[in-house]
Structure formats: structure tokens, C-alpha cells
C-alpha positions in Angstrom: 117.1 82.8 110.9 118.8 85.0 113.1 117.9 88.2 115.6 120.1 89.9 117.9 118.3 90.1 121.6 120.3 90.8 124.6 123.2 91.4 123.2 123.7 87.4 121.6 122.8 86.0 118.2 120.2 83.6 118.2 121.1 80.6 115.3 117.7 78.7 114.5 118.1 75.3 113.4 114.4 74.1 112.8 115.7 70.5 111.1 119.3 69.0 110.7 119.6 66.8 107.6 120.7 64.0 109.5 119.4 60.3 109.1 116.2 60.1 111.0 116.1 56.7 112.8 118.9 57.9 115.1 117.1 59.5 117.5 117.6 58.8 121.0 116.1 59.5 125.0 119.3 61.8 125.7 118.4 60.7 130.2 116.7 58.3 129.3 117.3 54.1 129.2 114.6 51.4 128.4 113.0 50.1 131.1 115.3 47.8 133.5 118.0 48.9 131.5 121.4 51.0 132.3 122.0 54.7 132.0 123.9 55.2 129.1 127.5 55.4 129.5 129.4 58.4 128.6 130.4 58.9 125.2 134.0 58.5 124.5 136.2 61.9 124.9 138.8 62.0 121.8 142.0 63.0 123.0 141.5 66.3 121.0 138.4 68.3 120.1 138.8 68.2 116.2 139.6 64.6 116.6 135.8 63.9 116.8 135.6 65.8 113.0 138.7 63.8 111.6 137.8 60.1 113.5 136.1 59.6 110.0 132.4 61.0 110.7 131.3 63.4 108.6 130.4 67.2 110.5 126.9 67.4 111.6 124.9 70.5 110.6 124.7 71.7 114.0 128.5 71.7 113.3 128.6 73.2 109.8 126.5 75.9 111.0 128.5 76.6 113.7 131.9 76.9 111.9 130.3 78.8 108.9 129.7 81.5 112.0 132.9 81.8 113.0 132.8 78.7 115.4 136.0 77.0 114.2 138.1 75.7 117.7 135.5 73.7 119.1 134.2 72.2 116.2 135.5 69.4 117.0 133.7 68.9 120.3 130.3 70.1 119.2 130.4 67.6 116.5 131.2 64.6 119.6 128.0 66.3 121.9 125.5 66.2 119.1 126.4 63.1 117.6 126.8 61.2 121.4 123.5 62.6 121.6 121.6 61.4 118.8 120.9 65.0 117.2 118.5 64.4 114.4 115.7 66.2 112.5 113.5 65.7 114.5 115.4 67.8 116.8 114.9 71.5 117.7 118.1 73.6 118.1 119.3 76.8 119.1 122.4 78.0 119.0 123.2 81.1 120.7 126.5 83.1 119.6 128.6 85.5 120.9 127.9 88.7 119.0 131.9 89.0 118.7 135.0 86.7 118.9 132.5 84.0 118.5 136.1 81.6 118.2 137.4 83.0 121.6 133.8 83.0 123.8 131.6 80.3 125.7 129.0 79.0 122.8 126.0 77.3 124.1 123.6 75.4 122.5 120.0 74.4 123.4 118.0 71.5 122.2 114.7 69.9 122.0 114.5 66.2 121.3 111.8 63.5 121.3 112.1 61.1 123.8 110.9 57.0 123.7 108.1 58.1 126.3 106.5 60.4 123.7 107.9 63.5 125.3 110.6 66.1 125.1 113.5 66.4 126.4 115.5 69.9 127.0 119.5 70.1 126.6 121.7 73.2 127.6 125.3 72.5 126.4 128.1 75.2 126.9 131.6 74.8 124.3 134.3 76.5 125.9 137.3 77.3 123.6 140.9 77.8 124.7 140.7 75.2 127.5 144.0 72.6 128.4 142.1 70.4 125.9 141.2 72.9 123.1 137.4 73.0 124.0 135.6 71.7 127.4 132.1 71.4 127.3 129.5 70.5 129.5 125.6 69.6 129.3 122.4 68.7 131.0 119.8 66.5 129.7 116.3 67.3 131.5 113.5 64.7 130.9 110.4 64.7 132.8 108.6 61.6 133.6 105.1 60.8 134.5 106.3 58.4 137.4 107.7 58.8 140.5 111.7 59.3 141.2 112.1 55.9 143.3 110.8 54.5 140.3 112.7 56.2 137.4 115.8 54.9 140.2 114.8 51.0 140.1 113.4 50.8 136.5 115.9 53.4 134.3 118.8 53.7 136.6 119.5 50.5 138.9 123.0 50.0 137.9 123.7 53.8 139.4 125.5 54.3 142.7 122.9 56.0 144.6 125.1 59.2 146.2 122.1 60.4 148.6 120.2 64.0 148.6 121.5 67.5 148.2 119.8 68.5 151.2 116.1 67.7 150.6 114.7 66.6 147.7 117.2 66.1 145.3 118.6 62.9 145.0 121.9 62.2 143.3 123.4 59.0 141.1 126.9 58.4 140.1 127.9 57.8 136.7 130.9 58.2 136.4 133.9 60.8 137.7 132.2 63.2 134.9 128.6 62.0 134.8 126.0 62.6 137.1 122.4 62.1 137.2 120.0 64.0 139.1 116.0 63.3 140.3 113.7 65.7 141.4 110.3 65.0 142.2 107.8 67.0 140.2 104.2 67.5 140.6 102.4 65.0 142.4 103.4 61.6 141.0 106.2 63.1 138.7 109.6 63.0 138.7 112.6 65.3 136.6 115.9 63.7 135.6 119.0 66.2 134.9 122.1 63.7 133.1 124.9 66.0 133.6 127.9 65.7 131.7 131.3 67.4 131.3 134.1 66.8 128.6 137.4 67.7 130.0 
């Protein structure tokens, strides 16, 4: 399905024929486990297409919109991320030059906790490796932040606050993870990632 508001195409995704038991909490470990690590960043974009997996829908649908030089990357983000059919996606397109322009993507995925979880990625063509992309993972949890810090992320450097109330982990030189309480027991985890 596709409408044109403000000026962007809206590509509606409502299931990906993907095998369903690879769903995963995109911010989201076991309890007492580690963050997941980053996933590994092919040395280029279509690299991810041509390491033997085959092209995820999200990717097919892309490319058959005109999507074509960051195929490649899209096709590492979703699968890194677990994309199934049990996900929602959007994909919102440039209404021209849809090969030369930022494409984002926005998701809605189950988590292990029973929730959802919201992910914003941005593909960026014509970049010093083909197509950079970046994305954030936001998973709310009914628990406070200290514990989301000792029982899902212990193995994090803990980098401090912002300023106030947002705290911040290390992951990595690309990876981040960010807590900010929510509510009055609750806490919200961003993952940020970005694929140079």
C-alpha cells in the first residue's frame, strides 16, 4: 500500500515472509545476560546481499522501488535485527532519486517481555562506504533504569548522565545505549547504532 503525505511515499510492509522463530528483543538481553554485540559491518554494503544470505523482503521491496545502492546494508540492519513477520514496517521513500536520498525505515517488533519495541533506521547512499546507516532501538520496560543497568546491561561501561536524567552505556566505538527513566517505576532504553 502506498500514499504520498508530506511530500514522501509511505511503503507498508504489514508481514515479511521470513522464517518466524527468528525474532528477537532488538535492546533487549535475557536477564543477567550481555547487550548484544554489534553486528558485523561487511567491508561493503552489497557484501551483506552476496555473503550467501538470501535478500530479505524489506530488501526486495526496497530495490523494486528504486532502492538499489544500499541494498546491501538494509539487508545487514534487518537481518542483524531479527526482522520477521511478526514485524511491522514502514518504509518511507524519497518521492524522487530514491537511489541518491536518505531512506529510512521504521519498525515495530515484539520483544521477550511481551511488548514492542520501536526502530528508526536511516540508509544513507553515496557515503565513503557506499551506504552508512544508523538506528535506534527504543524498548520500554516496566522496571526501573538501575535495574534494566544490573540485570540487561552489567557488562556495559557505565559513561555517566547527559546532564540529568539520562544515563549513558558504552558499547562499543559505534554503539551506545541509552536509559531514561519513564513514568514512575519505568524505564526507556535507546540501542543506538551506526554502520560506517
Amino acid at each position: 500500500m502506498m500514499s504520498k503525505p508530506l511530500g514522501m511515499f509511505f511503503l507498508l510492509l504489514a508481514a515479511c515472509a521470513v522464517a518466524p522463530g527468528l525474532a528477537q528483543t532488538p535492546a533487549a538481553a535475557p536477564q543477567g545476560a550481555a547487550a548484544p554485540a554489534a553486528p558485523a559491518v561487511p567491508s561493503t554494503p552489497q557484501a551483506a546481499v552476496q555473503a550467501g544470505s538470501r535478500p530479505h523482503p524489506i530488501t526486495l521491496a526496497a530495490a523494486q522501488q528504486g532502492v538499489l545502492s544500499c541494498s546491501g546494508r538494509i539487508n545487514q540492519v534487518v537481518n542483524a535485527l531479527g526482522v520477521t513477520d511478526k514485524s511491522g514496517v514502514a518504509l518511507l521513500l524519497p518521492p524522487a532519486q530514491q537511489d541518491q536520498r536518505l531512506v529510512p525505515l521504521v519498525l515495530e517488533m515484539p520483544t521477550t517481555q511481551g511488548g514492542s519495541a520501536y526502530i528508526s533506521a536511516t540508509f544513507a547512499p553515496n557515503q565513503a562506504n557506499g551506504c552508512g546507516a544508523n538506528y535506534d532501538a527504543v524498548v520500554y520496560w516496566p522496571k526501573s533504569c538501575d535495574e534494566v543497568t544490573q540485570q540487561s546491561y552489567a557488562s556495559l561501561k557505565l559513561l555517566g548522565r547527559l546532564i540529568k536524567d539520562v544515563v549513558m552505556l558504552d558499547c562499543g566505538t559505534n554503539m551506545k545505549v541509552f536509559l531514561l527513566p519513564a513514568g514512575a517505576a519505568g524505564c526507556i532504553s535507546i540501542k543506538r547504532e551506526i554502520l560506517l
